[in-house]
DRENKOL-548329 format. One record per residue (C-alpha): residue in three letters; x, y, z. Coordinates in Angstrom, 1 decimal, decimal comma, padded with zeros to 4 digits. Layout:
N
NODE	r	u	v	w
NODE	Ala	X	Y	Z $
...
***
This chain:
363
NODE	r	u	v	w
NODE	Unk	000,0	000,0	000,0 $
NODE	Unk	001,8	003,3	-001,3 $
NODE	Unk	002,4	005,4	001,7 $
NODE	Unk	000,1	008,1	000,4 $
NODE	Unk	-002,9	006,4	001,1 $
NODE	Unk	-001,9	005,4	004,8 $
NODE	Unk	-000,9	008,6	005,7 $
NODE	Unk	-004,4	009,9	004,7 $
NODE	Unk	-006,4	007,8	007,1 $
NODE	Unk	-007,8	010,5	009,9 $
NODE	Unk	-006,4	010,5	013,2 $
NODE	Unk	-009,8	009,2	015,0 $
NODE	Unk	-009,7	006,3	012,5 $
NODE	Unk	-006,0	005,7	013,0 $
NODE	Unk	-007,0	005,1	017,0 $
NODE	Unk	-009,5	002,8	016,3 $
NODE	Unk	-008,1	000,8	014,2 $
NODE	Unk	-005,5	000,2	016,9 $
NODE	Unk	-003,9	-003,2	016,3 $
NODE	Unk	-004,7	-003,3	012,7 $
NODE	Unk	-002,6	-000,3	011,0 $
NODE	Unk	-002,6	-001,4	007,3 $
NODE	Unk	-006,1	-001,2	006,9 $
NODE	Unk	-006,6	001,7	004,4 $
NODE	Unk	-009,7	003,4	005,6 $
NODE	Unk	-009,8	006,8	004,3 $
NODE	Unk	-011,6	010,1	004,5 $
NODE	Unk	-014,7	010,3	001,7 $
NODE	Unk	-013,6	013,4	001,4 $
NODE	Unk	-010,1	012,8	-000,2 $
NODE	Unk	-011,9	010,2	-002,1 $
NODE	Unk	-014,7	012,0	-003,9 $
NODE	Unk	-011,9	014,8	-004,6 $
NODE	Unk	-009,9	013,0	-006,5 $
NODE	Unk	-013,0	011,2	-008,3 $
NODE	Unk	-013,4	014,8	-009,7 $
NODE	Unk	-010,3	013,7	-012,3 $
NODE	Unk	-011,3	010,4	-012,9 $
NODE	Unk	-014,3	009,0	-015,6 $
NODE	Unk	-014,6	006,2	-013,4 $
NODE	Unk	-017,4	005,1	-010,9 $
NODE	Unk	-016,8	004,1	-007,0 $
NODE	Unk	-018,6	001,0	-006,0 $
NODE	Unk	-021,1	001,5	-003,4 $
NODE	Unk	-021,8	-001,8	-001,7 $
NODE	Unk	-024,7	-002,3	000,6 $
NODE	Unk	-023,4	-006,0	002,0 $
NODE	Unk	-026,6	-006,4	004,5 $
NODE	Unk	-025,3	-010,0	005,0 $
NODE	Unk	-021,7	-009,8	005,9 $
NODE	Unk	-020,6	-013,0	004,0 $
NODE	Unk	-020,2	-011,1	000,6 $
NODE	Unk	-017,4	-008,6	002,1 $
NODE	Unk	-014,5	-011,1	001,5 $
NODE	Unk	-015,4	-011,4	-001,7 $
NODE	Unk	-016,0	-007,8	-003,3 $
NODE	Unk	-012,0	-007,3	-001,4 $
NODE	Unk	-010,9	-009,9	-003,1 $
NODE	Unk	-012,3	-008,5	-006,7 $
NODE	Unk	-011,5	-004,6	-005,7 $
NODE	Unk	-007,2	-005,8	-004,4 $
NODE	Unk	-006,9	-008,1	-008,0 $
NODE	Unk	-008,3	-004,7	-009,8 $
NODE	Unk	-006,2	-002,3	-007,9 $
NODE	Unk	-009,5	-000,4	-006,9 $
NODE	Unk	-011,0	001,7	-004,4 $
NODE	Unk	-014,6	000,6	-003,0 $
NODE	Unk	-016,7	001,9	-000,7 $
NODE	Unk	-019,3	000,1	002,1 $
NODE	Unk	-022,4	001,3	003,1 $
NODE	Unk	-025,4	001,0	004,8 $
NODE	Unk	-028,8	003,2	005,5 $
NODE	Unk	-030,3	004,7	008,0 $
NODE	Unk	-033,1	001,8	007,4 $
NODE	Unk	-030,4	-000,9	007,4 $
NODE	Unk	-028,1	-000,3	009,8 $
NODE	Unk	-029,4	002,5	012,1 $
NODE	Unk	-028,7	002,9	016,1 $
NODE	Unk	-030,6	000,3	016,4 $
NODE	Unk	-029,3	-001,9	014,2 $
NODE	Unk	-031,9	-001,3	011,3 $
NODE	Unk	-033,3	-004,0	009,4 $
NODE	Unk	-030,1	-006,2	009,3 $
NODE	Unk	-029,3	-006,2	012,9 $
NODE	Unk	-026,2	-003,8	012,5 $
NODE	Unk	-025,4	-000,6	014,3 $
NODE	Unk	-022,7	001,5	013,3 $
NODE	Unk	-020,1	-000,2	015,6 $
NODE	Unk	-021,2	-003,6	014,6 $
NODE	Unk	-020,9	-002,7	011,2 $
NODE	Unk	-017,3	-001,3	011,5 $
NODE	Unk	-016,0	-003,5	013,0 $
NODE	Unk	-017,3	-006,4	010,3 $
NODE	Unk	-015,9	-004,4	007,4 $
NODE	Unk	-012,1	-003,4	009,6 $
NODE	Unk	-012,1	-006,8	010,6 $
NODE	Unk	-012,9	-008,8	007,1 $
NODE	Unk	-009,8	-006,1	006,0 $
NODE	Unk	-007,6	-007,2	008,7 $
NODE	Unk	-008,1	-010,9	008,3 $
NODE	Unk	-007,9	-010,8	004,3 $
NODE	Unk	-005,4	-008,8	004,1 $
NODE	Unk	-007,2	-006,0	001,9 $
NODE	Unk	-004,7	-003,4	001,2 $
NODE	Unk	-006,8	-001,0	-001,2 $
NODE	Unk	-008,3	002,0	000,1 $
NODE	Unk	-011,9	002,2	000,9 $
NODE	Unk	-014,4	004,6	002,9 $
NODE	Unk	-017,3	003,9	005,2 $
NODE	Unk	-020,5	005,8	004,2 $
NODE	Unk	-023,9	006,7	006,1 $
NODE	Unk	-025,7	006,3	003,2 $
NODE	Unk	-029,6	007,4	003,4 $
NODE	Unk	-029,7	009,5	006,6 $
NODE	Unk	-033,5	010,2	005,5 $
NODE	Unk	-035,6	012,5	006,8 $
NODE	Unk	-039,1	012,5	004,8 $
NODE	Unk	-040,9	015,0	006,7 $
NODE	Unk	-040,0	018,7	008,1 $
NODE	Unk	-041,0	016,7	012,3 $
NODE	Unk	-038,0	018,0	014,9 $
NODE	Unk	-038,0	014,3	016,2 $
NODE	Unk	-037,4	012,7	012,8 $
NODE	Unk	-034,5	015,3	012,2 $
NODE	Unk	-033,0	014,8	015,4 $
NODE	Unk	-033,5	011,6	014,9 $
NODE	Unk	-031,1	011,4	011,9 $
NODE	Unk	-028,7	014,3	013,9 $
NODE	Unk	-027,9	011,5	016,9 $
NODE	Unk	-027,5	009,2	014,0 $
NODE	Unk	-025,5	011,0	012,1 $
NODE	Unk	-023,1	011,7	015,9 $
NODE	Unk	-023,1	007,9	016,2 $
NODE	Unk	-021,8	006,9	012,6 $
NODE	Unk	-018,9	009,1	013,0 $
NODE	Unk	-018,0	008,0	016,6 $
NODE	Unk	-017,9	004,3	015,2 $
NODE	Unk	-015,5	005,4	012,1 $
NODE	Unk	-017,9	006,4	009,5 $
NODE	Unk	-015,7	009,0	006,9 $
NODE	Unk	-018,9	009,8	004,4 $
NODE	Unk	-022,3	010,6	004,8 $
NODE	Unk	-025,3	011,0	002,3 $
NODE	Unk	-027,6	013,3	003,9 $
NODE	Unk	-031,6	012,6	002,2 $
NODE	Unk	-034,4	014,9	002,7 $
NODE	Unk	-035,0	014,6	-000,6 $
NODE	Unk	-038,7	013,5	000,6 $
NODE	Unk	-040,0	017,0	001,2 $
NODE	Unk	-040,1	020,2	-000,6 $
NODE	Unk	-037,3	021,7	-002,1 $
NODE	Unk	-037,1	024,6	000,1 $
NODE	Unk	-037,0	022,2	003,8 $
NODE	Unk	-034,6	019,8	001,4 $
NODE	Unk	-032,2	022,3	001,4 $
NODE	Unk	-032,6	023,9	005,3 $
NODE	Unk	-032,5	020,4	006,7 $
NODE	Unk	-029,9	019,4	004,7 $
NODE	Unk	-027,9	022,1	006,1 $
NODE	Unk	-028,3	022,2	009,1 $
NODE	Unk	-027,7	018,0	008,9 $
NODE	Unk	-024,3	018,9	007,1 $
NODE	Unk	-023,0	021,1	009,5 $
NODE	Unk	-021,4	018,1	011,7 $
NODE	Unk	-020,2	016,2	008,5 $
NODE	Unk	-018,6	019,9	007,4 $
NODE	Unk	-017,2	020,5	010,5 $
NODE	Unk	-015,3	017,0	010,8 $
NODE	Unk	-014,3	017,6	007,0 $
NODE	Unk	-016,0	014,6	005,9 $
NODE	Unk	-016,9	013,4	002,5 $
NODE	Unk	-020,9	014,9	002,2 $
NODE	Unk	-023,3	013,8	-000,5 $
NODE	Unk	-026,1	015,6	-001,0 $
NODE	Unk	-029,6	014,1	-002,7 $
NODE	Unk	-032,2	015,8	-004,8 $
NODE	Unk	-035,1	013,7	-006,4 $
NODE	Unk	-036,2	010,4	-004,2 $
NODE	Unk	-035,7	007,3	-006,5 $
NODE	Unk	-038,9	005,2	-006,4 $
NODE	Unk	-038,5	001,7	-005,7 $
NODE	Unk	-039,7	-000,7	-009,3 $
NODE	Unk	-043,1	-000,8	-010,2 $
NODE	Unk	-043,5	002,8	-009,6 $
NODE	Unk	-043,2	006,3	-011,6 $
NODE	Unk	-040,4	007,8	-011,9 $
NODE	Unk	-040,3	012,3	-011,1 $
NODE	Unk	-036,7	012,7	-012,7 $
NODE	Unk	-035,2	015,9	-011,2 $
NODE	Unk	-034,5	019,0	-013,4 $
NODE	Unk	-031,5	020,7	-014,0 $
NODE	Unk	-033,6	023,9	-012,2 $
NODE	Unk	-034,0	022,2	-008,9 $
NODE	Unk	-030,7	021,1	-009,1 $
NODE	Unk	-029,3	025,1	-009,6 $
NODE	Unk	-032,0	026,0	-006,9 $
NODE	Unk	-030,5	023,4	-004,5 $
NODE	Unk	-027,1	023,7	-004,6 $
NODE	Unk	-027,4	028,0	-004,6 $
NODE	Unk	-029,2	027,1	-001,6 $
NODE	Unk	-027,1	025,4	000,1 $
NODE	Unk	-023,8	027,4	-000,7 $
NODE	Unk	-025,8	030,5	000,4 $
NODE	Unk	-026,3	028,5	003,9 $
NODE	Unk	-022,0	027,1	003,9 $
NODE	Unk	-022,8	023,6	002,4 $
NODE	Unk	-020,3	022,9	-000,4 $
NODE	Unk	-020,8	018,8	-001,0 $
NODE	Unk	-019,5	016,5	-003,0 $
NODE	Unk	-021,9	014,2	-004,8 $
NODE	Unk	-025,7	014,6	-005,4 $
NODE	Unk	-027,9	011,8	-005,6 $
NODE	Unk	-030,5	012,5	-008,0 $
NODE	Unk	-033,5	010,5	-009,8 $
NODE	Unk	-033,0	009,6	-013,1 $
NODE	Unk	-034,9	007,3	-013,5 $
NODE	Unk	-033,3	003,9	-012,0 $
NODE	Unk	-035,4	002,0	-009,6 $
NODE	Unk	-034,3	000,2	-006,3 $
NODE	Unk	-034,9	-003,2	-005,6 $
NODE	Unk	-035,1	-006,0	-008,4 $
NODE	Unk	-036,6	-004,9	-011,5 $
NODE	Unk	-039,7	-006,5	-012,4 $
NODE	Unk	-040,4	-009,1	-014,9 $
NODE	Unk	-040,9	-007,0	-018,1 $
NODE	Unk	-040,2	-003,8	-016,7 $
NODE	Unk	-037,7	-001,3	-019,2 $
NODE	Unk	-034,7	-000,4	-017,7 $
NODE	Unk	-035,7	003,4	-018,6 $
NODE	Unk	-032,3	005,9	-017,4 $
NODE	Unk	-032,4	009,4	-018,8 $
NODE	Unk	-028,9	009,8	-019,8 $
NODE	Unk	-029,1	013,4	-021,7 $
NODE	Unk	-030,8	014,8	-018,5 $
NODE	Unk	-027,9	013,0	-016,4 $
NODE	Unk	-025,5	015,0	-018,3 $
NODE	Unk	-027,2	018,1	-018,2 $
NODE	Unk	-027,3	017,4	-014,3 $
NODE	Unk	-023,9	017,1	-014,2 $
NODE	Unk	-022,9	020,0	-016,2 $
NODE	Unk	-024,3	022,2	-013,0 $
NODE	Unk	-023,3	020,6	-010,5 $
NODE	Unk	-019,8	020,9	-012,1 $
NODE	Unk	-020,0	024,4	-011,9 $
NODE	Unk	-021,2	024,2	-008,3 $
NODE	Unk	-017,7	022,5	-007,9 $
NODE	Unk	-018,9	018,8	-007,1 $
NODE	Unk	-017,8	016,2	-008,2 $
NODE	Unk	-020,2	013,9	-009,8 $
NODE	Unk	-023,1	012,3	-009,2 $
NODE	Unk	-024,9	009,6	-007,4 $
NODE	Unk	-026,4	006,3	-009,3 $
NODE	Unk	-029,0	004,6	-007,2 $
NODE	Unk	-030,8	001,4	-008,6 $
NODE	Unk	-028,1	-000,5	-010,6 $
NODE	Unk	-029,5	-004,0	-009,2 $
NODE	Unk	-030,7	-005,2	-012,3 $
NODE	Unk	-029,4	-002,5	-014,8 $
NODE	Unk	-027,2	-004,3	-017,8 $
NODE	Unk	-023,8	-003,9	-017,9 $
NODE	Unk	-023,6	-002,6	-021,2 $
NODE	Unk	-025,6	000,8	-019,6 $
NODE	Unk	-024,0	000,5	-016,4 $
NODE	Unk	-020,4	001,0	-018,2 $
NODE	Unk	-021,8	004,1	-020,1 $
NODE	Unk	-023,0	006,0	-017,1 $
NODE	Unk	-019,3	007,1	-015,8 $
NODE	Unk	-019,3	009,1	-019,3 $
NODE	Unk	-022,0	011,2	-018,0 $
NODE	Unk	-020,7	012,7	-014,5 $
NODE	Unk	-021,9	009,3	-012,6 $
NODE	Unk	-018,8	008,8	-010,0 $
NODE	Unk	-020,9	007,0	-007,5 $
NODE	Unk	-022,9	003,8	-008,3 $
NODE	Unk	-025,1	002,4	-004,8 $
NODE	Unk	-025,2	-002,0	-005,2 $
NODE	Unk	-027,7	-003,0	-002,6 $
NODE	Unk	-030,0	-005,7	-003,5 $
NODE	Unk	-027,4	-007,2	-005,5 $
NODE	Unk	-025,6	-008,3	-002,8 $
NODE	Unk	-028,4	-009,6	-000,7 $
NODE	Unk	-029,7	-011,7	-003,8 $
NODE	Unk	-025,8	-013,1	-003,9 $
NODE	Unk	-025,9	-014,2	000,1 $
NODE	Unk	-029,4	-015,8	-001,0 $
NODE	Unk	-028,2	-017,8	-003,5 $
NODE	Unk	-025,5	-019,3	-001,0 $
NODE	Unk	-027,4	-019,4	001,8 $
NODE	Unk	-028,7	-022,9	003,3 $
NODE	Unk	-031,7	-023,9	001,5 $
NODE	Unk	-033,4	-024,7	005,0 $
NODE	Unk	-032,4	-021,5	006,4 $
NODE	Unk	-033,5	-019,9	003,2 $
NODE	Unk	-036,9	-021,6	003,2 $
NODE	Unk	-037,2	-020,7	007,2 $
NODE	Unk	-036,8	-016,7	006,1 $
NODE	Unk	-039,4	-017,1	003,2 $
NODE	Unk	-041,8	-018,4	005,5 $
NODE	Unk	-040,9	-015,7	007,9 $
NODE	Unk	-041,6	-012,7	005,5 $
NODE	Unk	-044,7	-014,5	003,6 $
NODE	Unk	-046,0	-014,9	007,4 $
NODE	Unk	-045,5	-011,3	008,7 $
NODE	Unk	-046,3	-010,0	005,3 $
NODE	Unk	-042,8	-008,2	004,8 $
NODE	Unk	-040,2	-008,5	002,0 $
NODE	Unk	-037,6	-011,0	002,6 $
NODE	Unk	-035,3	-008,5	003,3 $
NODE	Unk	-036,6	-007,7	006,7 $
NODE	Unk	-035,5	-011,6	007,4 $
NODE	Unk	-032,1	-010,5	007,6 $
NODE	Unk	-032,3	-009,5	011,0 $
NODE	Unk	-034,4	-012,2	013,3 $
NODE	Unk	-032,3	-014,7	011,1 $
NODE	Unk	-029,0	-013,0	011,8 $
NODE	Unk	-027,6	-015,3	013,9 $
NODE	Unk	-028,3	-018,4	012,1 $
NODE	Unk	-027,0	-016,4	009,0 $
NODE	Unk	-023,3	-015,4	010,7 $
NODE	Unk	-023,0	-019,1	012,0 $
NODE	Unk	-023,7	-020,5	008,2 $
NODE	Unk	-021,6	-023,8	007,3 $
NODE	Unk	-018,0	-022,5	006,0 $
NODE	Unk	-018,8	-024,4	002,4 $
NODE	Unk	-021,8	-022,0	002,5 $
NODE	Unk	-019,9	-018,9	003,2 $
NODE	Unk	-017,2	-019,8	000,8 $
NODE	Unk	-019,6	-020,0	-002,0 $
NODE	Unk	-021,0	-016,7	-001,2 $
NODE	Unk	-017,5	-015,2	-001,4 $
NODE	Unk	-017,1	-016,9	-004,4 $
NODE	Unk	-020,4	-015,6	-006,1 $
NODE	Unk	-019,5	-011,8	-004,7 $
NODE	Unk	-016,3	-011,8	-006,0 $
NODE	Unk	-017,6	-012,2	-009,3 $
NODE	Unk	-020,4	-009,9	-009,2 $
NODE	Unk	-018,0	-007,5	-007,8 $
NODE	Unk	-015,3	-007,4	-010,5 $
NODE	Unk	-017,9	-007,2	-013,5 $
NODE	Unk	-019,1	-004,1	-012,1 $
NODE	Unk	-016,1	-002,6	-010,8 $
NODE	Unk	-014,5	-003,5	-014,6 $
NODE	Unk	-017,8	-001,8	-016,0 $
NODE	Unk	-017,2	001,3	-013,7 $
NODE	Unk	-013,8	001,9	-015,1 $
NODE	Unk	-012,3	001,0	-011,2 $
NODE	Unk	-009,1	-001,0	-012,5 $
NODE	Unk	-006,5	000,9	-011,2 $
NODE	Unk	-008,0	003,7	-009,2 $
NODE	Unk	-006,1	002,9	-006,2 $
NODE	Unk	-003,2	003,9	-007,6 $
NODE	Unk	-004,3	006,3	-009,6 $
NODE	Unk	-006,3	008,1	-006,3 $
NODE	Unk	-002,8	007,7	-004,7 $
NODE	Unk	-001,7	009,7	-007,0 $
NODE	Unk	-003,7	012,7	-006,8 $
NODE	Unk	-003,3	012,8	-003,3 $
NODE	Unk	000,2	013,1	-004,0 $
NODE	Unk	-000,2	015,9	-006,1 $
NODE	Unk	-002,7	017,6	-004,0 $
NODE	Unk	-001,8	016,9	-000,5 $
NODE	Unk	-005,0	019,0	001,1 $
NODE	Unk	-007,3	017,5	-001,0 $
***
């Protein structure tokens, strides 16, 4: 690991990682600076069963690339969130799975979807003790989302949200236009909103990074029959203003089920974040024991949930799976994760985000 890189991991993550010095957990900050130079995409992994980590290291160290892991305020809140994982919990899963495999590439632990979809002081403060927690367990990036409300309270609670992510100097995206899960309409943002929001926010100190913005992906698996229907043009208008806002790129949620062949286009038009959720939890399925897996169906068909919600009352019988399961998971992950990171252009960032840091040692 150049020297670059290990010099750049912050002083509070330095001290938590204690025994385990080479891991190269960096600032989302440095990160998203340097992705500014770069037509590539970082991977965005949502691993809500930790059996896939292993393997999307493996795939990002052969390809010389820098990932990123992250989880929701839905999925792994103070509470643990739907997969049974609090911000400590899921630290030290991702550190440790470093430590143990030897993962030597840089990566960045991101709050991803601190939503707040309604201008209520309780749900705000809600996400503001989150947001205090991620970073006292070693988060280093935070996507703020308040994209639920009007675009006037988007931009005062996302303010007033970023402050503490500012402060500690903290990679900060940003999101404008809520992307609806498949089956339903899309409301793809407009460059105007996006000029209105970011104005906003610069007028109020809040300079972020990335935007998140709708258009025109879906979350989840798609449906059967359902067009895969991204605006591409209106991405690259997007982009274009945010550019001149001095971000970075953009956000792509709802590449689950998006084909390569548009995937690997989507860096060309100012994408330099791509969010893999459901992916991953489909891949831990597929390896999962078919009793346990039947168990969890039954489960969600019985409390009328989607199976995702299984994750957590099963969590313990998922950790303790049989090692011939969890190797084949690792297997299956570290094949999804180097098609996509290949398809984001990722071979080689590493070095290459080395290198700008070199260059611009306060970026």
């Amino acid at each position: 690991m150049p020297q670059t890189l290990i010099s750049r991991v912050p002083a509070k993550i330095k001290e938590k990682l204690g025994s385990r010095p080479a891991v190269c957990l960096l600032n989302g900050a440095d990160v998203f600076s340097a992705l500014r130079h770069e037509n590539m995409i970082l991977m965005a992994c949502n691993p809500r069963i930790r059996h896939v980590i292993p393997g999307i290291m493996k795939a990002a160290e052969e390809l010389d690339a820098v990932i990123a892991f992250e989880l929701t305020r839905t999925e792994g809140g103070l509470d643990g969130g739907y997969t049974g994982q609090t911000p400590e919990v899921f630290f030290d899963t991702v550190v440790e799975y470093a430590h143990r495999c030897g993962f030597s590439k840089p990566f960045i632990l991101h709050g991803d979807h601190t939503t707040v979809t309604a201008v209520d002081a309780a749900e705000i403060e809600g996400a503001r003790t989150l947001i205090a927690g991620q970073i006292a367990a070693g988060y280093t990036s935070f996507a703020i989302d308040a994209s639920f409300t009007p675009l006037t309270d988007n931009i005062e609670i996302t303010a007033d949200l970023a402050r503490t992510v500012v402060a500690e100097g903290y990679g900060l995206e940003v999101e404008l236009g809520e992307v609806k899960p498949v089956g339903v309409t899309s409301n793809l943002t407009t460059v105007a909103e996006t000029e209105e929001f970011l104005t906003g926010l610069a007028a109020r100190g809040i300079r972020p990074h990335l935007l998140a913005i709708d258009n025109g992906s879906k979350r989840g698996n798609y449906l059967d029959g359902e067009m895969v229907r991204i605006d591409l043009e209106r991405t690259r208008q997007i982009h274009e203003t945010t550019a001149r806002h001095g971000l970075s790129g953009l956000v792509q949620h709802g590449i689950t089920g998006t084909p390569l062949r548009i995937v690997g286009k989507l860096a060309e038009y100012g994408i330099r974040k791509g969010n893999i959720g459901t992916l991953w939890q489909n891949v831990a399925h597929a390896g999962l024991p078919l009793d346990l897996m039947d168990a969890m169906r039954r489960w969600a068909k019985e409390n009328g949930r989607d199976i995702k919600f299984a994750t957590r009352p099963f969590k313990a019988d998922i950790d303790a799976i049989p090692e011939e399961n969890a190797r084949q998971i690792v297997d299956m992950a570290y094949r999804e994760a180097k098609e996509f990171l290949l398809a984001f252009h990722a071979r080689g960032s590493a070095s290459r985000l080395a290198q700008h840091m070199k260059e611009s040692p306060c970026a």
